[in-house]
C-alpha positions as CSV (number, residue, x, y, z in Angstrom):
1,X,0.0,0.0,0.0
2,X,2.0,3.3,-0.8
3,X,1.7,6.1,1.7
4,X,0.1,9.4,0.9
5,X,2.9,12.2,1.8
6,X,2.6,15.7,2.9
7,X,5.7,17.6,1.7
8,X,5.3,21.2,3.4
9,X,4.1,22.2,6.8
10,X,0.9,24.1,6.5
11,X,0.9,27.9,7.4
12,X,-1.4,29.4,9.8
13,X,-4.0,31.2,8.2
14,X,-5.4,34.4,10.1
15,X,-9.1,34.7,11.0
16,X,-10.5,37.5,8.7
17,X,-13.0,40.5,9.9
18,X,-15.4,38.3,7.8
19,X,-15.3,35.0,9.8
20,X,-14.9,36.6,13.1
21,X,-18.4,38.4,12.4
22,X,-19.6,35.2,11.7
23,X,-18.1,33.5,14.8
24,X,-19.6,36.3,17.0
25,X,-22.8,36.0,15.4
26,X,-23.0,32.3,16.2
27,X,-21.9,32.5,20.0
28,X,-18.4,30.8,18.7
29,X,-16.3,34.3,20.4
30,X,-15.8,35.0,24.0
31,X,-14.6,38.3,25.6
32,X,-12.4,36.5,28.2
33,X,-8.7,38.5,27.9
34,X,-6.5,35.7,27.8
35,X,-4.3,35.0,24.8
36,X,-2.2,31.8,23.2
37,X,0.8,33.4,24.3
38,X,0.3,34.1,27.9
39,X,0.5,30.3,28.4
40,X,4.1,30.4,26.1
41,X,6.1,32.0,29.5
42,X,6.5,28.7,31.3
43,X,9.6,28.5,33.0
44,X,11.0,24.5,32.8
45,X,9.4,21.3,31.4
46,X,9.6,17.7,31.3
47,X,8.6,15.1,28.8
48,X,5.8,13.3,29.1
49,X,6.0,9.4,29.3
50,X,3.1,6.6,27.8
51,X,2.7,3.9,30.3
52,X,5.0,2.3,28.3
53,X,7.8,4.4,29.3
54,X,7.5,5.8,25.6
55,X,7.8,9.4,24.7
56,X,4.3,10.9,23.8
57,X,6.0,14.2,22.5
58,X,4.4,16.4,24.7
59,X,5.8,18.6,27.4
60,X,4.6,18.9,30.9
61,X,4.9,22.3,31.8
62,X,5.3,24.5,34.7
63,X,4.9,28.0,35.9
64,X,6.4,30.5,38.3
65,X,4.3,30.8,41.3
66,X,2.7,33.5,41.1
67,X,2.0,33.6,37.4
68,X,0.9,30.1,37.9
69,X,-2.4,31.8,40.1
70,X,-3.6,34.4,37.5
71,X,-3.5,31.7,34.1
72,X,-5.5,28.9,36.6
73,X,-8.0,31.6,37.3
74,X,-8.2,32.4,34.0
75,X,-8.3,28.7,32.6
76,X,-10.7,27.7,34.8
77,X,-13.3,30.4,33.5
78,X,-13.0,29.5,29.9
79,X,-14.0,26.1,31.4
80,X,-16.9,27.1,32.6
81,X,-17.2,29.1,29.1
82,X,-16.9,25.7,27.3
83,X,-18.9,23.6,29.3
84,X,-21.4,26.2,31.4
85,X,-22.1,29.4,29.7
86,X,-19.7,31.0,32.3
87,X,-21.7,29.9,35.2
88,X,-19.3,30.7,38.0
89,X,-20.6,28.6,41.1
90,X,-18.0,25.5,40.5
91,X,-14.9,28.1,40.4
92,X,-14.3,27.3,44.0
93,X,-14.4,23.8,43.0
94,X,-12.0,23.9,40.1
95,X,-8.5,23.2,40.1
96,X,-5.8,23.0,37.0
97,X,-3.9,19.8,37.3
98,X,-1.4,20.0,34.6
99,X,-0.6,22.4,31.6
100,X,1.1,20.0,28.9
101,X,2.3,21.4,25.7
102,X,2.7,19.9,22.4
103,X,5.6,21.1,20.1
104,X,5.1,18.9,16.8
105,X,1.9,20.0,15.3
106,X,1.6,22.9,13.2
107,X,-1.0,24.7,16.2
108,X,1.2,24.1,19.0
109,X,-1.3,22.8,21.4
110,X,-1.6,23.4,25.0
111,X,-3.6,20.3,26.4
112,X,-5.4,22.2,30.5
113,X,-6.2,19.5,32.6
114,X,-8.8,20.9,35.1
115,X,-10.6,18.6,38.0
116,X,-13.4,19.4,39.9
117,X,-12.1,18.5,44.2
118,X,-15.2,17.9,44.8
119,X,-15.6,14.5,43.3
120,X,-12.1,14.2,41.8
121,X,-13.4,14.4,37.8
122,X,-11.6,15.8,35.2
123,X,-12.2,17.3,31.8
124,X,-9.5,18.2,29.2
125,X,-9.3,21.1,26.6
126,X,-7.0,22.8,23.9
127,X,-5.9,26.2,23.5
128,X,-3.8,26.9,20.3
129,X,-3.5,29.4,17.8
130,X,-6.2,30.0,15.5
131,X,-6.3,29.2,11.8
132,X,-9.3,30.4,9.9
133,X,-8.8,26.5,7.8
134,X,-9.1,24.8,11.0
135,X,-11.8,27.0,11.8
136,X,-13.6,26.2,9.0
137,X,-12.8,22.6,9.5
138,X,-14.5,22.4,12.9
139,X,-17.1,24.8,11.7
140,X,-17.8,22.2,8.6
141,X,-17.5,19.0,11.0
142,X,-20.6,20.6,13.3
143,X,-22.9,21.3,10.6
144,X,-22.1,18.3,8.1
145,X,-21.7,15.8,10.4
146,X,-23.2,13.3,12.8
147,X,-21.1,15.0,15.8
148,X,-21.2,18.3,17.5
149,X,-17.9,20.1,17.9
150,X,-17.3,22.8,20.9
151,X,-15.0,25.3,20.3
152,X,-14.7,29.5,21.1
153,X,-12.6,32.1,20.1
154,X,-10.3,35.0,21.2
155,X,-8.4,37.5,19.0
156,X,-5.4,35.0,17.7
157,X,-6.4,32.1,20.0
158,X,-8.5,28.7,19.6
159,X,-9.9,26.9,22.7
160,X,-11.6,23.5,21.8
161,X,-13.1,21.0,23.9
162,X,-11.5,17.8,23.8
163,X,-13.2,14.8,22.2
164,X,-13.7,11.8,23.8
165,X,-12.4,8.1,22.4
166,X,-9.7,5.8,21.6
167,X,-7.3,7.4,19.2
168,X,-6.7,5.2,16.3
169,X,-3.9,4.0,16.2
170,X,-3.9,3.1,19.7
171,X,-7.0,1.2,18.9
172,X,-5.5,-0.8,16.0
173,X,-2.6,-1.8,17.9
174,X,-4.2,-2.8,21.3
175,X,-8.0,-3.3,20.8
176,X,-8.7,-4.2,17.0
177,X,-7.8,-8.1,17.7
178,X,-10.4,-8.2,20.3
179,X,-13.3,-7.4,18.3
180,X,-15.6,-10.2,17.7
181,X,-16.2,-10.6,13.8
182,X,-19.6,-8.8,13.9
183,X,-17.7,-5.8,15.7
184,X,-15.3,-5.7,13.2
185,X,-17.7,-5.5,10.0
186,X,-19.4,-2.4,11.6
187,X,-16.3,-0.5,12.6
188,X,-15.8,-1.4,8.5
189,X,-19.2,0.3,7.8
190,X,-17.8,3.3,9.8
191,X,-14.6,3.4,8.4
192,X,-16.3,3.6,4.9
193,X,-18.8,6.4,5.8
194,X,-15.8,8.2,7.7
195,X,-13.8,7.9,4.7
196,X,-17.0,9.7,2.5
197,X,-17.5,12.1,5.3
198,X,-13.9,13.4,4.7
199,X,-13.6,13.5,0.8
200,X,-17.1,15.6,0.7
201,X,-15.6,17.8,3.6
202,X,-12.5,17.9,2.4
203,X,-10.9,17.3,5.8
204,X,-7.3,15.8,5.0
205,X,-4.4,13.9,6.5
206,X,-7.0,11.4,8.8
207,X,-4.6,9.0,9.9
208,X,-4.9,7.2,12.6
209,X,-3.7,9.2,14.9
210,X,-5.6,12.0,13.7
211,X,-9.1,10.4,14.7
212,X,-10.5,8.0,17.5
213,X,-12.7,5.2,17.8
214,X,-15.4,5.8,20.4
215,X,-16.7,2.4,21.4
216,X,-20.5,3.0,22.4
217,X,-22.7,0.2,24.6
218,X,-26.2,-0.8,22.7
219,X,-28.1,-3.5,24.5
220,X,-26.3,-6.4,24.2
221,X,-23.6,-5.3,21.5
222,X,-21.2,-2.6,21.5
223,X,-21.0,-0.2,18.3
224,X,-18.5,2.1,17.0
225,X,-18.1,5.8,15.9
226,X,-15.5,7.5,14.3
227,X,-14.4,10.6,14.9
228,X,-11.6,13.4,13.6
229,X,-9.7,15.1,16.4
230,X,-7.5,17.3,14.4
231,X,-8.7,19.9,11.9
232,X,-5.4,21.4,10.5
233,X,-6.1,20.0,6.8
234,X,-8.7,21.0,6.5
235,X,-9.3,22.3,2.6
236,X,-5.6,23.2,1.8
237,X,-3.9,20.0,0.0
238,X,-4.2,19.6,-3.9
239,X,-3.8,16.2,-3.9
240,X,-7.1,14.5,-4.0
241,X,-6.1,11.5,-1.7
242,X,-5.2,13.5,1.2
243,X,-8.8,13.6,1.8
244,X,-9.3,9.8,1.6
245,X,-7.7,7.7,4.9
246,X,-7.8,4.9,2.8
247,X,-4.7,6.0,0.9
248,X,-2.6,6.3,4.3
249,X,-0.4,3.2,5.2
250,X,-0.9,3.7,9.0
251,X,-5.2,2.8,8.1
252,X,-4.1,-0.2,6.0
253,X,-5.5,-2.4,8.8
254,X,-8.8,-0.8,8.8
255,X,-8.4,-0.6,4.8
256,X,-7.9,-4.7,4.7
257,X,-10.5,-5.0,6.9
258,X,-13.5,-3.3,5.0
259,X,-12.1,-5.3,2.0
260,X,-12.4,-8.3,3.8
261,X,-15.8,-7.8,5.8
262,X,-17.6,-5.4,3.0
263,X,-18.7,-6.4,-0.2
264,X,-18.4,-3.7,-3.3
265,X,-22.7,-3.4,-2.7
266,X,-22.3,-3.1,1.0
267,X,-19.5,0.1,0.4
268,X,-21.5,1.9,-1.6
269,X,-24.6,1.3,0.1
270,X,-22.8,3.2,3.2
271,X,-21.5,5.8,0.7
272,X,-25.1,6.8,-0.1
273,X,-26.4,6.5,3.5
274,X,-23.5,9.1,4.0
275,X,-24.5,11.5,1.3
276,X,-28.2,11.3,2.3
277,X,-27.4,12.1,5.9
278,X,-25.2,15.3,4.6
279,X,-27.9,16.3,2.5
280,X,-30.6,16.2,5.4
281,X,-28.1,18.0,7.3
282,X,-27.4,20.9,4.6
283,X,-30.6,21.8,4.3
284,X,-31.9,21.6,8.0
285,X,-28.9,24.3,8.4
286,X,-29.2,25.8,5.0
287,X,-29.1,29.2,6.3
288,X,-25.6,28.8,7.8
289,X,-24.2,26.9,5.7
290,X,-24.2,29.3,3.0
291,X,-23.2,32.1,5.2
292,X,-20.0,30.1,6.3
293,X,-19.3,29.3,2.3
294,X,-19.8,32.6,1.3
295,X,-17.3,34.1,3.8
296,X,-14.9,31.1,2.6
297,X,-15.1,31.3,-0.7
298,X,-14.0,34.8,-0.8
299,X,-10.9,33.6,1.5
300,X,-7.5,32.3,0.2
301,X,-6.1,29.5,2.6
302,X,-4.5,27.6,0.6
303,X,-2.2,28.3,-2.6
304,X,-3.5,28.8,-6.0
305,X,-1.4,25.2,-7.3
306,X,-3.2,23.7,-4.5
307,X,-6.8,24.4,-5.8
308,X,-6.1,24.0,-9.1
309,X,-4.7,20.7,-8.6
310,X,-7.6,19.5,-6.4
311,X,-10.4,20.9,-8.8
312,X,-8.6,19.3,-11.9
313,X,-8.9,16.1,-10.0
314,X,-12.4,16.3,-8.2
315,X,-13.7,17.2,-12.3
316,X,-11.8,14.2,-13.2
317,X,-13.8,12.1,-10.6
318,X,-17.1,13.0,-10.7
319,X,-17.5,14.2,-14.6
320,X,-18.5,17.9,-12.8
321,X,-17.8,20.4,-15.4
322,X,-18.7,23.4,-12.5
323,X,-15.3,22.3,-10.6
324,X,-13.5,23.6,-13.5
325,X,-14.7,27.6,-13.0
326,X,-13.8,27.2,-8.7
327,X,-10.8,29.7,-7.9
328,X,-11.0,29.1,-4.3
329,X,-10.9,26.3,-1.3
330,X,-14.3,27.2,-0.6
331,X,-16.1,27.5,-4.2
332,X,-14.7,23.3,-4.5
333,X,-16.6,22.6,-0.8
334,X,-19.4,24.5,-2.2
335,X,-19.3,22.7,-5.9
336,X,-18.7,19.6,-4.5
337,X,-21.8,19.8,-1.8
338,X,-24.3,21.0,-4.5
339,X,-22.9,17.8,-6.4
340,X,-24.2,15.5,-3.7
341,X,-27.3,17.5,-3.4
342,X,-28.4,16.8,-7.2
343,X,-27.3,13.6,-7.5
344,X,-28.9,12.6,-4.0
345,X,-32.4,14.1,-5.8
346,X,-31.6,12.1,-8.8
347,X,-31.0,8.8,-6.7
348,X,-35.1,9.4,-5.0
């Protein structure tokens, strides 16, 4: 199976006066004065170790005292932005057990772990530095897709909720075996519809570690969901398989899987289920949708080779003569939903 390669590191785009109205519009802004870079002035780290012993690549940091004080008190109020509305009755009850940072992907995260003393729960979230493509990626993700994604904004910086599940690879290397044959043919259906999901979206690079597995009880079975956790390619590659996780080697077990469990019928049966689910969802948020494509269609956030390479080969695939005339990231998502739409009435 040959690997799908990304040459170039992805710049961060900037959030335009455009999106930004849009954001506030749709309660996606908050007012709380606390930047990306405030959490950048830690004074000594240490790596962070798997229970493995292996290094996870992320960086444990630490604060001088006093600093330390004035970013948990602001932490824990974008918590209760993300999770409350800013209901500030459990600040009392909230504590920041770690800060860790994460120095290999192209956002830099910061991963705040804050727990509750009261009952000794914890929740998780990420504050980087916004990109208007990722943006648009978790933007996309909430209003195409099955799942809801949580996320505000401040100035030049990004605070997502984390999302819940096994990541990927994890999953194919420690869990995967133990799936009873029945379990393994649906997380094939999933991996098929996830696959679809990310070529109409045009979310990219979804390799393993890029998505988790969220194993969910049903009765007397137990079902699978798949999810993307990382948003930065979102829209800028040229290369059409980017967008498909079937063309990565690190999902060739999930790849030899569907072929095994799936017959040809089956995958394009879950194709369509996918397509008819997007279509339901475009035009129960019709409204917003085309707001959010408007703004991104006037937006450059990725380079001019890139979209002509990706229109040239979407044309190619789906006989589309309109992908031809698209100059921009977001005239191809647009072209390539209205594709689904007609073809989904032609199908009924």
């Amino acid at each position: 199976m040959k690997d799908v390669k990304i040459a170039f590191r992805k710049p961060i785009y900037p959030v335009s006066e455009a999106l930004n109205q849009y954001l506030e519009k749709h309660n996606r802004t908050t007012k709380i004065q606390f930047l990306y870079e405030d959490l950048l002035r830690f004074s000594d780290s240490v790596n962070i170790l798997d229970k493995e012993g292996k290094d996870t690549l992320w960086l444990g940091v630490l604060y001088p005292e006093h600093e330390f004080k004035e970013i948990e008190a602001n932490l824990n109020k974008i918590y209760t932005l993300l999770h409350s509305d800013g209901d500030e009755a459990t600040l009392p009850y909230l504590k920041v057990d770690t800060i860790d940072f994460c120095t290999f992907g192209n956002s830099k995260p910061f991963r705040i772990r804050v727990r509750n003393i009261l009952n000794d729960n914890h929740t998780n979230f990420y504050i980087k530095q916004a990109d208007a493509s990722r943006i648009y990626g978790l933007e996309i993700e909430d209003l195409l897709s099955p799942n809801r994604v949580n996320f505000l904004i401040y100035k030049n910086t990004l605070i997502e909720e984390h999302i819940l599940g096994i990541p990927g690879d994890i999953f194919i290397q420690k869990h995967l075996f133990n799936c009873t044959e029945l379990e393994k043919a649906q997380i094939s259906k999933e991996f098929v519809k996830f696959n679809e999901r990310c070529l109409i979206g045009l979310l990219g690079d979804m390799r393993s570690y890029n998505y988790v597995i969220i194993p969910i009880h049903d009765f007397d079975q137990v079902i699978y969901r798949i999810r993307p956790i990382d948003f930065d390619q979102q829209s800028y590659e040229g290369n059409l398989k980017v967008y498909l996780p079937q063309y990565f080697k690190e999902n060739s077990a999930m790849v030899n899987m569907v072929l095994e469990k799936l017959k040809p019928n089956s995958i394009e049966q879950y194709r369509k289920e996918v397509r008819s689910q997007i279509v339901k969802r475009v035009t129960s948020s019709k409204n917003r949708f085309s707001e959010l494509i408007s703004i991104m269609k006037q937006e450059d956030i990725a380079p001019e080779a890139n979209v002509i390479e990706l229109k040239t080969a979407l044309q190619k695939l789906t006989y589309d003569v309109n992908f031809k005339y698209c100059k921009t990231m977001g005239d191809i998502i647009e072209t390539g939903i209205n594709f689904v739409l007609r073809n989904h009435k032609k199908a009924y």
